[in-house]
Biopython code that builds the backbone (N, CA, C, O; Angstrom):
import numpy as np
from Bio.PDB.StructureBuilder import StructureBuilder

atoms = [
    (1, "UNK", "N", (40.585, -17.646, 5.345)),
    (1, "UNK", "CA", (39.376, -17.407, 4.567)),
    (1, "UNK", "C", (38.436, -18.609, 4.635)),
    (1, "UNK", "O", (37.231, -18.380, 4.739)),
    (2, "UNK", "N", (38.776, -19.585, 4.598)),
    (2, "UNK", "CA", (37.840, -20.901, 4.480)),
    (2, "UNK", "C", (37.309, -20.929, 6.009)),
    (2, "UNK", "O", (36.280, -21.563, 6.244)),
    (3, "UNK", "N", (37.869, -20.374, 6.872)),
    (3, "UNK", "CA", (37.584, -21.124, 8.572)),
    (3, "UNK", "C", (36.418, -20.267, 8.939)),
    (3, "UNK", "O", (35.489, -20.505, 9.710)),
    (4, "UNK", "N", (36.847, -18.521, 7.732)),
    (4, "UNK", "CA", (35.178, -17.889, 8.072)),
    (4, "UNK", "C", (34.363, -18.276, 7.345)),
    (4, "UNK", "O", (33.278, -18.010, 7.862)),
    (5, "UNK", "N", (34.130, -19.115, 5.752)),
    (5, "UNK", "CA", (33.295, -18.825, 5.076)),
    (5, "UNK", "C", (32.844, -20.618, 6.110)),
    (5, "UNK", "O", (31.691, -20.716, 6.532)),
    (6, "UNK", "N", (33.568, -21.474, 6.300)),
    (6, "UNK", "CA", (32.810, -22.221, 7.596)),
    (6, "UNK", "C", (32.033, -22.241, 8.529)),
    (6, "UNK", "O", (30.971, -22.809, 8.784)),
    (7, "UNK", "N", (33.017, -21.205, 9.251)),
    (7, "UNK", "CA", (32.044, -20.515, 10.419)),
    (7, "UNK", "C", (30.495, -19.904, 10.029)),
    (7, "UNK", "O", (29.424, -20.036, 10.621)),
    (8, "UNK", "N", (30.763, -19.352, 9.077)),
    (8, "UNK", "CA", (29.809, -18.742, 8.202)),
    (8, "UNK", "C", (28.630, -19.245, 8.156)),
    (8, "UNK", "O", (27.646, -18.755, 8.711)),
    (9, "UNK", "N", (28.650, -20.489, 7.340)),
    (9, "UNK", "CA", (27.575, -21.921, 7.054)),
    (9, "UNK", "C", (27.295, -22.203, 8.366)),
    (9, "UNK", "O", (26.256, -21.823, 8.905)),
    (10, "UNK", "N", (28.370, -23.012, 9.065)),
    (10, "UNK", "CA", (27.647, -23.030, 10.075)),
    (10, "UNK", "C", (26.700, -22.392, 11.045)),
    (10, "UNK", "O", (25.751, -23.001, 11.539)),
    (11, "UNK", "N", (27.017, -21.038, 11.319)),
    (11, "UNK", "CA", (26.093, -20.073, 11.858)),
    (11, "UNK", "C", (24.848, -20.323, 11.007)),
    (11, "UNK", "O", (23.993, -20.876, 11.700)),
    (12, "UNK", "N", (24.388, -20.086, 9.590)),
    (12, "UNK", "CA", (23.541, -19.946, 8.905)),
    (12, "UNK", "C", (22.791, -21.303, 9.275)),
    (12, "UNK", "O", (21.706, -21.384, 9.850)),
    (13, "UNK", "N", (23.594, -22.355, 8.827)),
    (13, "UNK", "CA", (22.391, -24.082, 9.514)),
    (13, "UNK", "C", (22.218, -23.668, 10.883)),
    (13, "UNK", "O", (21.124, -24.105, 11.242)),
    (14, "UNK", "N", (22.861, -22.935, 11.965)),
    (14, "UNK", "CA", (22.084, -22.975, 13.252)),
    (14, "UNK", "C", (21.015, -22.816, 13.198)),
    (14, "UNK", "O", (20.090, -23.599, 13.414)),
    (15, "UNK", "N", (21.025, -20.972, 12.674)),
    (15, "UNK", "CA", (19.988, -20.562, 12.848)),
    (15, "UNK", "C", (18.768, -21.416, 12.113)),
    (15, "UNK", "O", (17.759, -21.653, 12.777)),
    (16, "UNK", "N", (18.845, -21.787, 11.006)),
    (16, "UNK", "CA", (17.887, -22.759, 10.467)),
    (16, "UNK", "C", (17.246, -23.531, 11.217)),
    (16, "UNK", "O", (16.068, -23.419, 11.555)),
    (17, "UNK", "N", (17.914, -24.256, 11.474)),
    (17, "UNK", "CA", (17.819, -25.354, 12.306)),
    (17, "UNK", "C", (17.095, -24.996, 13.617)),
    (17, "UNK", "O", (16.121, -25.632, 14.021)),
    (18, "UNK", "N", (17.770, -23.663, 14.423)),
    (18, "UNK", "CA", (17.045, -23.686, 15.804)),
    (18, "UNK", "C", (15.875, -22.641, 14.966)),
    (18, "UNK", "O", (15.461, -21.864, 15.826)),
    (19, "UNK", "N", (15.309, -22.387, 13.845)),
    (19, "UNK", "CA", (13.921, -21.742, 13.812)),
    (19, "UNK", "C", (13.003, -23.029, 13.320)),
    (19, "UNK", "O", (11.779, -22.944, 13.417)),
    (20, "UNK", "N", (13.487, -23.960, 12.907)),
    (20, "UNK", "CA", (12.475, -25.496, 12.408)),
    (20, "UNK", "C", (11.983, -25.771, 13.324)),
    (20, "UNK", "O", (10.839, -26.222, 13.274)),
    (21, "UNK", "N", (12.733, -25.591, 14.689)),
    (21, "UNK", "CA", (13.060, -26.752, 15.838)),
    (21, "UNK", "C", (11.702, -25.411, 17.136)),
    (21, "UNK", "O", (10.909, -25.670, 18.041)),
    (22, "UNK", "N", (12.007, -24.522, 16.676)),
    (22, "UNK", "CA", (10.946, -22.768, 17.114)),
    (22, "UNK", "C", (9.498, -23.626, 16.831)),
    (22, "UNK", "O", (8.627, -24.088, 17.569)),
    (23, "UNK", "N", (9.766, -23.577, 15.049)),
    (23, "UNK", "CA", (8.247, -23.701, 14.685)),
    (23, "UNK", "C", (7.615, -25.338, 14.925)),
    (23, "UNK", "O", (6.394, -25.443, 15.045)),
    (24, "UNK", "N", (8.424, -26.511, 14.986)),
    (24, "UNK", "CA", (7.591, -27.487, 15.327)),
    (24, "UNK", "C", (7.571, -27.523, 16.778)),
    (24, "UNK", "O", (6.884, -28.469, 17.163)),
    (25, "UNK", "N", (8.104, -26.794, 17.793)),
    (25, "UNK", "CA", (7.584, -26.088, 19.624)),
    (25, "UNK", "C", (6.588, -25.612, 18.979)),
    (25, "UNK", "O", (5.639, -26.201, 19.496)),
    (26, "UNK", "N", (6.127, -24.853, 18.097)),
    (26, "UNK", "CA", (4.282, -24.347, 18.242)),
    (26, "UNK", "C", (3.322, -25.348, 17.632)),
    (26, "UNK", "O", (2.102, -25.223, 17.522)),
    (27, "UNK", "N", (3.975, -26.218, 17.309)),
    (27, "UNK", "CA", (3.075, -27.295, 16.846)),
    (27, "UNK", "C", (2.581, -28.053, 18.559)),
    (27, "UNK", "O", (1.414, -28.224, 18.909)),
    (28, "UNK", "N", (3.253, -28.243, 19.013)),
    (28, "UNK", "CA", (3.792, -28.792, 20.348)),
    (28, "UNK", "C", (2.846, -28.093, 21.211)),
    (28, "UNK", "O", (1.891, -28.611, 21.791)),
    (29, "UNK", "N", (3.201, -26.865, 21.241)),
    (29, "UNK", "CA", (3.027, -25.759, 22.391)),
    (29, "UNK", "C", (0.857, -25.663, 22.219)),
    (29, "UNK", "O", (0.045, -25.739, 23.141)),
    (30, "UNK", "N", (0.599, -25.494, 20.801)),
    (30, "UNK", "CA", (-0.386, -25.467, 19.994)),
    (30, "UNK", "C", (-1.199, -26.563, 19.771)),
    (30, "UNK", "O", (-2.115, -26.616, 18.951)),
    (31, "UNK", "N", (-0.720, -27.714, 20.765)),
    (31, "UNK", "CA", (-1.603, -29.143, 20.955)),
    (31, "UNK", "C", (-1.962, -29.850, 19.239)),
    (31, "UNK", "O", (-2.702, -30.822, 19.091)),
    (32, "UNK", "N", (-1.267, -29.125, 18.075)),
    (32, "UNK", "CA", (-1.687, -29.786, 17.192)),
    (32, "UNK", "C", (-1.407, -31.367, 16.577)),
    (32, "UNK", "O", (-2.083, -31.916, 15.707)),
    (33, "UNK", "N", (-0.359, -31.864, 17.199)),
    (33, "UNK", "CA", (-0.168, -33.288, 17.491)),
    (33, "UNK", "C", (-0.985, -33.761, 18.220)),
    (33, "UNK", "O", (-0.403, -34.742, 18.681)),
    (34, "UNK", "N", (-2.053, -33.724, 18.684)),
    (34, "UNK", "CA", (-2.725, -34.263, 18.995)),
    (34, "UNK", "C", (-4.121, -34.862, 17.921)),
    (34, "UNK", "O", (-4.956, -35.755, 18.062)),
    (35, "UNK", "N", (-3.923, -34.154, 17.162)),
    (35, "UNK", "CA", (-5.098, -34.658, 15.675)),
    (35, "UNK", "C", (-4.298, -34.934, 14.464)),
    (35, "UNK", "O", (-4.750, -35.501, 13.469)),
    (36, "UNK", "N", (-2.712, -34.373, 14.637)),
    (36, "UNK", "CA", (-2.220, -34.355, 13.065)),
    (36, "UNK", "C", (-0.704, -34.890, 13.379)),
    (36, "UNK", "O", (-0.188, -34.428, 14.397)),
    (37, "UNK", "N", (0.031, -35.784, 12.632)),
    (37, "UNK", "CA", (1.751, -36.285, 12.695)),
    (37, "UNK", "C", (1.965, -35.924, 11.608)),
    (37, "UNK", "O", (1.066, -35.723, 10.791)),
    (38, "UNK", "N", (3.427, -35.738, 11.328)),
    (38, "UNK", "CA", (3.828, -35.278, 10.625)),
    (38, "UNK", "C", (3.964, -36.317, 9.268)),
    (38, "UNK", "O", (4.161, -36.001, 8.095)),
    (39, "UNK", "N", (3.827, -37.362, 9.731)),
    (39, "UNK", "CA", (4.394, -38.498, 8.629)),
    (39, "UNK", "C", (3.415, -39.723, 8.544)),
    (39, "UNK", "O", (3.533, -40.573, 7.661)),
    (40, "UNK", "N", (2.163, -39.781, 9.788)),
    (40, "UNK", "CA", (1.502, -40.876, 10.055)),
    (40, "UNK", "C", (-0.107, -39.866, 10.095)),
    (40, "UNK", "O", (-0.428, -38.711, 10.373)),
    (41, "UNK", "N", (-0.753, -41.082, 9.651)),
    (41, "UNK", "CA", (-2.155, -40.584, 9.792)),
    (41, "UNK", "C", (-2.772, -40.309, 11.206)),
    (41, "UNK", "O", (-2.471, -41.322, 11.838)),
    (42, "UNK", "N", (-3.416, -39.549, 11.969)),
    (42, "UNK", "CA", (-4.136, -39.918, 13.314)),
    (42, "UNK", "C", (-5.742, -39.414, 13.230)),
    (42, "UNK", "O", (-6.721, -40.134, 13.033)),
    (43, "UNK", "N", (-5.718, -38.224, 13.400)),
    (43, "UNK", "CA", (-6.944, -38.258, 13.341)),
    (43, "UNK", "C", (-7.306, -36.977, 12.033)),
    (43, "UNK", "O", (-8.341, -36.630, 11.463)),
    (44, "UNK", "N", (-6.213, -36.653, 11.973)),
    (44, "UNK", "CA", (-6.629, -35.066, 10.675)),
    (44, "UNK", "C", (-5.143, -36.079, 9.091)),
    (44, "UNK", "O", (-4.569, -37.163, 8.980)),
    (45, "UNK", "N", (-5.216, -35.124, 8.518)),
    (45, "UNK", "CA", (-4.674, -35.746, 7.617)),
    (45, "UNK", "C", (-2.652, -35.932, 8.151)),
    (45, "UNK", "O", (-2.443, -35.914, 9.364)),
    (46, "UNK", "N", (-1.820, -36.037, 7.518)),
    (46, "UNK", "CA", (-0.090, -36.165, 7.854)),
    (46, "UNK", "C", (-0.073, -34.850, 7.293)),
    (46, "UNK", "O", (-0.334, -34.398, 6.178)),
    (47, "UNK", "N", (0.370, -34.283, 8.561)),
    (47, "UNK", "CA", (0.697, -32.799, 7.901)),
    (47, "UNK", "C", (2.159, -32.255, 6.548)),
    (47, "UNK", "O", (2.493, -31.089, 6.338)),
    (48, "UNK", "N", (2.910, -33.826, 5.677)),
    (48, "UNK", "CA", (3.463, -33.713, 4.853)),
    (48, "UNK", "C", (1.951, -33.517, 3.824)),
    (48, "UNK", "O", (1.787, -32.495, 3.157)),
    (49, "UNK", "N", (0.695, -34.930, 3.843)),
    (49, "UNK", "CA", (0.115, -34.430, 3.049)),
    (49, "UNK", "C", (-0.311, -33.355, 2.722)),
    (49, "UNK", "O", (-0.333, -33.103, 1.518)),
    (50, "UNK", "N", (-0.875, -32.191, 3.847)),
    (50, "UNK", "CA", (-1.293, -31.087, 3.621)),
    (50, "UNK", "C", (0.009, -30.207, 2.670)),
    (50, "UNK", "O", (-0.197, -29.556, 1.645)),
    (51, "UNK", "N", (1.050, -30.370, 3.198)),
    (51, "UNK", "CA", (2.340, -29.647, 1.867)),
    (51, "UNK", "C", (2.194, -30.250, 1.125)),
    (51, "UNK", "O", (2.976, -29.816, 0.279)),
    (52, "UNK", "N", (1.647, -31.163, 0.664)),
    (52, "UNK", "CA", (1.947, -31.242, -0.969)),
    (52, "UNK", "C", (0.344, -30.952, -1.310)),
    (52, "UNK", "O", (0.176, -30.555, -2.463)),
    (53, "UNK", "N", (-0.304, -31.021, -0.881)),
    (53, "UNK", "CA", (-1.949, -30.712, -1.717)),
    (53, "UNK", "C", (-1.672, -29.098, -1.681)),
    (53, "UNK", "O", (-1.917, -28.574, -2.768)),
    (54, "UNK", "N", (-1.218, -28.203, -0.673)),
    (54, "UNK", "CA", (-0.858, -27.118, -1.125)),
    (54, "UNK", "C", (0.454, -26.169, -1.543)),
    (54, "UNK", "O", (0.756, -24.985, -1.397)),
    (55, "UNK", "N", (1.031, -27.293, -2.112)),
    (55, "UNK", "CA", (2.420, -27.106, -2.312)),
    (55, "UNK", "C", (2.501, -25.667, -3.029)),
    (55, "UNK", "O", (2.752, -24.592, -2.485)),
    (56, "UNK", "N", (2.192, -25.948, -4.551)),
    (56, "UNK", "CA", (1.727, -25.276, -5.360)),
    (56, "UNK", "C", (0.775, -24.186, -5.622)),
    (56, "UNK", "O", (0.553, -23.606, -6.684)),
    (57, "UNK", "N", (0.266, -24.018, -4.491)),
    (57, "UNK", "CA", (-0.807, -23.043, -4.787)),
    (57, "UNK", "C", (-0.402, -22.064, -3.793)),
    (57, "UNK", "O", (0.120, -22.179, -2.684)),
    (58, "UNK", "N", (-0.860, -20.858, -4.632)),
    (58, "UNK", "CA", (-0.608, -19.180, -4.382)),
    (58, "UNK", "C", (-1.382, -18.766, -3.087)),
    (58, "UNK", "O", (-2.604, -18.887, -3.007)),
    (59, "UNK", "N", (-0.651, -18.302, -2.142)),
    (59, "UNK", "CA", (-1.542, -18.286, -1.283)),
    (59, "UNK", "C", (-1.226, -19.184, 0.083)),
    (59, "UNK", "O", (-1.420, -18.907, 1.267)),
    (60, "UNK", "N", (-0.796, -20.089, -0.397)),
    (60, "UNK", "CA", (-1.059, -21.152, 0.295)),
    (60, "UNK", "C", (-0.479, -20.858, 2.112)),
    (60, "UNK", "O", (-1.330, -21.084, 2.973)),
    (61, "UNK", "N", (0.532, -20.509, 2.451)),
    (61, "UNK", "CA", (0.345, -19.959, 3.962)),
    (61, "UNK", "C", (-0.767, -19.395, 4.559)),
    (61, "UNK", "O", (-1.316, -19.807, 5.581)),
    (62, "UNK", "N", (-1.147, -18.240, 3.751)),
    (62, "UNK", "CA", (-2.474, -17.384, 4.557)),
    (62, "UNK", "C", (-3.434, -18.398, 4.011)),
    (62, "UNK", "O", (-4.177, -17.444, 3.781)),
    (63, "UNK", "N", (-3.929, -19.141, 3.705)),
    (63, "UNK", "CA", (-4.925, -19.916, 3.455)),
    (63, "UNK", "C", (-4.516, -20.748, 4.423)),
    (63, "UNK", "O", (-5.268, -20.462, 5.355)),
    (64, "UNK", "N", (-3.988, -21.372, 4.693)),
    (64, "UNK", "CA", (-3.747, -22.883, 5.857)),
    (64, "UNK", "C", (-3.753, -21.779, 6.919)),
    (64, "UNK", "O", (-4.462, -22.180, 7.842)),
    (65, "UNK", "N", (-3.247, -20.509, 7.195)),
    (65, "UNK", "CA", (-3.354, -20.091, 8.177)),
    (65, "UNK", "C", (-4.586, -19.674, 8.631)),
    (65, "UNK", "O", (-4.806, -19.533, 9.835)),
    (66, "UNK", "N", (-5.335, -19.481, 7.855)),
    (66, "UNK", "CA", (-6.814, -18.707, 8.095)),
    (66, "UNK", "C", (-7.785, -20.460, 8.545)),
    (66, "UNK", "O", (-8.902, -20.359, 9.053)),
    (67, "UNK", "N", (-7.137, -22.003, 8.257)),
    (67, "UNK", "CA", (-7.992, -22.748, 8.490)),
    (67, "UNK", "C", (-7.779, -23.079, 9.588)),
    (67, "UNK", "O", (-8.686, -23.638, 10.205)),
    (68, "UNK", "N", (-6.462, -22.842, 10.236)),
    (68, "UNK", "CA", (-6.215, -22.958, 11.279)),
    (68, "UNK", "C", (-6.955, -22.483, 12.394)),
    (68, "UNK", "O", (-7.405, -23.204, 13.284)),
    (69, "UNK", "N", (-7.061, -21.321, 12.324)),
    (69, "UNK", "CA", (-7.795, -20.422, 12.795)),
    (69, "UNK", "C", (-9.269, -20.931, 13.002)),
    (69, "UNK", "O", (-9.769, -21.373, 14.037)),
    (70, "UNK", "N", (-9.808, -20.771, 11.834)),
    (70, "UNK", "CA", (-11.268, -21.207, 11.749)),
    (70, "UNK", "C", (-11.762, -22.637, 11.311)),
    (70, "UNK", "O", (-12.906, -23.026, 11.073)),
    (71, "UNK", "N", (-10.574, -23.293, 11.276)),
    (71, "UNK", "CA", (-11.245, -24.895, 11.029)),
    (71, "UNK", "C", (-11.785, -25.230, 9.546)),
    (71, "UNK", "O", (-11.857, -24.632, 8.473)),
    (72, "UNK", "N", (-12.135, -26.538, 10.065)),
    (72, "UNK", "CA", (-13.040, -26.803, 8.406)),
    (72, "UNK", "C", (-12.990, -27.983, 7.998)),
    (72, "UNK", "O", (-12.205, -28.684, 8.636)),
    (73, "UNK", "N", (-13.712, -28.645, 6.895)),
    (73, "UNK", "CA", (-14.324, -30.046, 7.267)),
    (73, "UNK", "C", (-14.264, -30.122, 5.476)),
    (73, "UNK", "O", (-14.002, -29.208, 4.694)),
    (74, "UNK", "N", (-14.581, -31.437, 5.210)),
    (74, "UNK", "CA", (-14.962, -31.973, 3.956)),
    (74, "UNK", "C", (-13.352, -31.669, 2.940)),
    (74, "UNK", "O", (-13.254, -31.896, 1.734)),
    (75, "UNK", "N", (-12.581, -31.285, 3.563)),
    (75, "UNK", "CA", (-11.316, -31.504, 2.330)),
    (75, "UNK", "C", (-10.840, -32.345, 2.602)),
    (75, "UNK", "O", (-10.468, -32.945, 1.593)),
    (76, "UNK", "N", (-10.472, -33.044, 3.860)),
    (76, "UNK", "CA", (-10.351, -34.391, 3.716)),
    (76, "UNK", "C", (-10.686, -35.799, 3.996)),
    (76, "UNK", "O", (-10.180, -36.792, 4.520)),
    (77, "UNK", "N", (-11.826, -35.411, 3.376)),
    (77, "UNK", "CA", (-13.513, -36.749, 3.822)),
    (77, "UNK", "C", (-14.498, -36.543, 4.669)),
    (77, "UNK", "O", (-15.485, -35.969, 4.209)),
    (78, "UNK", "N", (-14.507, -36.840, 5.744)),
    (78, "UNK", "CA", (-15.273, -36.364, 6.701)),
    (78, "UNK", "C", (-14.880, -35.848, 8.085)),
    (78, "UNK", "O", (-15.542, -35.372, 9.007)),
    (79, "UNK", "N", (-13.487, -36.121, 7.906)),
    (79, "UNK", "CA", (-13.005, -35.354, 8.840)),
    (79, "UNK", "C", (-12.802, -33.676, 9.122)),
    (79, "UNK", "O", (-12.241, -32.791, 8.474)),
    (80, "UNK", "N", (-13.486, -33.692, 10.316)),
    (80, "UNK", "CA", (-13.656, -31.922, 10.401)),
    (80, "UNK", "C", (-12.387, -31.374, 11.720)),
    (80, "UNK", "O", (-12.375, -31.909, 12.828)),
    (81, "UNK", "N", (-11.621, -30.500, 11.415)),
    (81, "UNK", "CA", (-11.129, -29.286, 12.260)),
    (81, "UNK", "C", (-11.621, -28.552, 12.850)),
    (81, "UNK", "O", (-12.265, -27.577, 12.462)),
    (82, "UNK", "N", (-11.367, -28.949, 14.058)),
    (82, "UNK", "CA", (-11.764, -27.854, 14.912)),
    (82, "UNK", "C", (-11.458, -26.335, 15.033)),
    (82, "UNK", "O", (-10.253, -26.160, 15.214)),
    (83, "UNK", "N", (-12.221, -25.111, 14.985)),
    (83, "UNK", "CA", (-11.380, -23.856, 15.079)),
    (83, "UNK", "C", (-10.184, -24.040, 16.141)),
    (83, "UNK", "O", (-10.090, -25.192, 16.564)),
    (84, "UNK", "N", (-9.391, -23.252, 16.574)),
    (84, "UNK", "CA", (-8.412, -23.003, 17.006)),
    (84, "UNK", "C", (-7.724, -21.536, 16.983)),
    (84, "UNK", "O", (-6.637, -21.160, 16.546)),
    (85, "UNK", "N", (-9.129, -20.634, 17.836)),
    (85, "UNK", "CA", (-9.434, -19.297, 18.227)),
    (85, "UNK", "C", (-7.833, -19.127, 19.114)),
    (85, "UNK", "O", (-6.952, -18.325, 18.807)),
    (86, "UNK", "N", (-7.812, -19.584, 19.641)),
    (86, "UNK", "CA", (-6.432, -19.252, 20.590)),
    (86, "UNK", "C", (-4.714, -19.145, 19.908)),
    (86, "UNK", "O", (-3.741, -18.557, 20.378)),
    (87, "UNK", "N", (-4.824, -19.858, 18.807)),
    (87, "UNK", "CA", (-3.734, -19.214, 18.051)),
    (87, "UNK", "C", (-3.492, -18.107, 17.585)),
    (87, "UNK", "O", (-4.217, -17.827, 16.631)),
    (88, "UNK", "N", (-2.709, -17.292, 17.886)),
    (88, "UNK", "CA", (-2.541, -15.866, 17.337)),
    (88, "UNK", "C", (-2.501, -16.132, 15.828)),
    (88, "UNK", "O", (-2.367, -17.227, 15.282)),
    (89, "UNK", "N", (-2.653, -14.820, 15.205)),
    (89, "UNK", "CA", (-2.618, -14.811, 13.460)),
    (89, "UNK", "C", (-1.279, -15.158, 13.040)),
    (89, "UNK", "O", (-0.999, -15.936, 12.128)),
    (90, "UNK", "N", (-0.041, -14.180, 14.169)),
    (90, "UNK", "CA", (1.300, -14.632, 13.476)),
    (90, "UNK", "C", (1.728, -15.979, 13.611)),
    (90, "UNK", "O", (2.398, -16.539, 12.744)),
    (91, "UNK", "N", (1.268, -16.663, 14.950)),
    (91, "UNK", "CA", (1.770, -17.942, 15.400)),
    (91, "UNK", "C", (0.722, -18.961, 14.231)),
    (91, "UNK", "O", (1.450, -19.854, 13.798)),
    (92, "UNK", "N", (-0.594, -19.065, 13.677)),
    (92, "UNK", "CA", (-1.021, -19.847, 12.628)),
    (92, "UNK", "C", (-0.202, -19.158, 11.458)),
    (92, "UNK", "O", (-0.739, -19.917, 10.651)),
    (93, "UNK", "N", (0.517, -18.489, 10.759)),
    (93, "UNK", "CA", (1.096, -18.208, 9.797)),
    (93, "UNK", "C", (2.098, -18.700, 9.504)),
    (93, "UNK", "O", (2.314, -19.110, 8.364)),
    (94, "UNK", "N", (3.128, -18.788, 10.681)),
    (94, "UNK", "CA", (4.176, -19.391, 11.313)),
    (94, "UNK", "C", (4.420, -21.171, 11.129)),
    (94, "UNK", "O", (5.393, -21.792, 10.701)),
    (95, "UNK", "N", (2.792, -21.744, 11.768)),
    (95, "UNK", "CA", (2.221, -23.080, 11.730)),
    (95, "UNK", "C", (2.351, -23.553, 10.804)),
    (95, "UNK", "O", (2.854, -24.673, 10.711)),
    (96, "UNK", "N", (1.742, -22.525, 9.317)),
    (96, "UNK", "CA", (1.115, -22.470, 8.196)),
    (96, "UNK", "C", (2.790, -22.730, 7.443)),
    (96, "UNK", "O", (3.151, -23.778, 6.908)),
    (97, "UNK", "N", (3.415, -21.779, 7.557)),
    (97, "UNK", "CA", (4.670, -21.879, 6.361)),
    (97, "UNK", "C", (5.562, -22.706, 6.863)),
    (97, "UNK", "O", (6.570, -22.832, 6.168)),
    (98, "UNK", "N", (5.501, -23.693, 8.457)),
    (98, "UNK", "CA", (6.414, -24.407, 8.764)),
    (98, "UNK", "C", (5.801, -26.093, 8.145)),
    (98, "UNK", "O", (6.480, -27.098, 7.936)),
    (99, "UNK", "N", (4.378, -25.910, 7.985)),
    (99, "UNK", "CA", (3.768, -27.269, 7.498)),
    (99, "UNK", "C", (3.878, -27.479, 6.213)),
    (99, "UNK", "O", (3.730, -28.600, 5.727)),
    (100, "UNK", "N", (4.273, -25.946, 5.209)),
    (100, "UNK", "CA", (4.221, -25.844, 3.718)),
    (100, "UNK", "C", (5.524, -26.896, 3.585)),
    (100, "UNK", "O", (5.616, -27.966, 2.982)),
    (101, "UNK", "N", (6.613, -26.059, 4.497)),
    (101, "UNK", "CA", (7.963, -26.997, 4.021)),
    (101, "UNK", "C", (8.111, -28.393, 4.376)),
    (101, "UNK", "O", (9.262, -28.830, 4.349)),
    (102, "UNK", "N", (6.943, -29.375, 4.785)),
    (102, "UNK", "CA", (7.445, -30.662, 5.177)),
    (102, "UNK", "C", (7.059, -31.756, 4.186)),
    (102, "UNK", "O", (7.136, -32.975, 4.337)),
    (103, "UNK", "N", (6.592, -31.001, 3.060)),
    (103, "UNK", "CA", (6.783, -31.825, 1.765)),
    (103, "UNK", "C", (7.422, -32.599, 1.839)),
    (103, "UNK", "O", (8.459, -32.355, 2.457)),
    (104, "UNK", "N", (7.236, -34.064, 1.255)),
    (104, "UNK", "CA", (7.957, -34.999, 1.114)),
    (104, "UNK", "C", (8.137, -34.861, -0.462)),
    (104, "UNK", "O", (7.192, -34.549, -1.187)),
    (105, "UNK", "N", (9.877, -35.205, -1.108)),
    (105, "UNK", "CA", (10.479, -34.877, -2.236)),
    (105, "UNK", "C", (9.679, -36.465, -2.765)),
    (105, "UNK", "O", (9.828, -36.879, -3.915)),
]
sb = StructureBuilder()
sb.init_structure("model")
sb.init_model(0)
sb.init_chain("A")
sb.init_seg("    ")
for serial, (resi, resn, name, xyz) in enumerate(atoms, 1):
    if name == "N":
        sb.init_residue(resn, " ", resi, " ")
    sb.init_atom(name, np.array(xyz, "f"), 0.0, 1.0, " ", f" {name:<3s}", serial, name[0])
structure = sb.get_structure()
């Protein structure tokens, strides 16, 4: 009994693990390291900050996903986003709820 409820967990962290490892490849794949790190400033904000300014709020995937999409400027100073027409809706949604979870505790 213990060697399945093991096996078990383990299967379950794979899959975890190889869908984190999915969604930061579309970060990758999606050139968005190139304006944003996950932990360091570059040229857009640390995409932990963006999880916590929208940690809390309702919505908050389809909203980061829709800016993705269409960009946008003045939320954090003067730095503006570029649209990013070539992301599909599911793959910015995807973007969107993999950037929600990189909150820093």
């Amino acid at each position: 009994m213990k060697t399945t409820i093991h096996l078990f967990i383990f299967f379950v962290l794979s899959a975890s693990a190889e869908f984190a490892l999915a969604d930061y490849d579309l970060l990758v794949k999606n050139n968005c390291l190139a304006c944003h790190y996950i932990d360091k400033r570059k040229y857009g904000p640390k995409l932990n900050e963006v999880a916590a300014k929208y940690a809390n709020e309702s919505g908050a995937a389809e909203k980061l996903a829709k800016k993705i999409k269409s960009g946008g400027s003045g939320v954090w100073g003067e730095d503006m986003m570029p649209p990013q027409p070539q992301v599909s809706d599911a793959d910015a949604l995807i973007l969107a709820k993999y950037i929600l979870l990189l909150k820093q505790s």
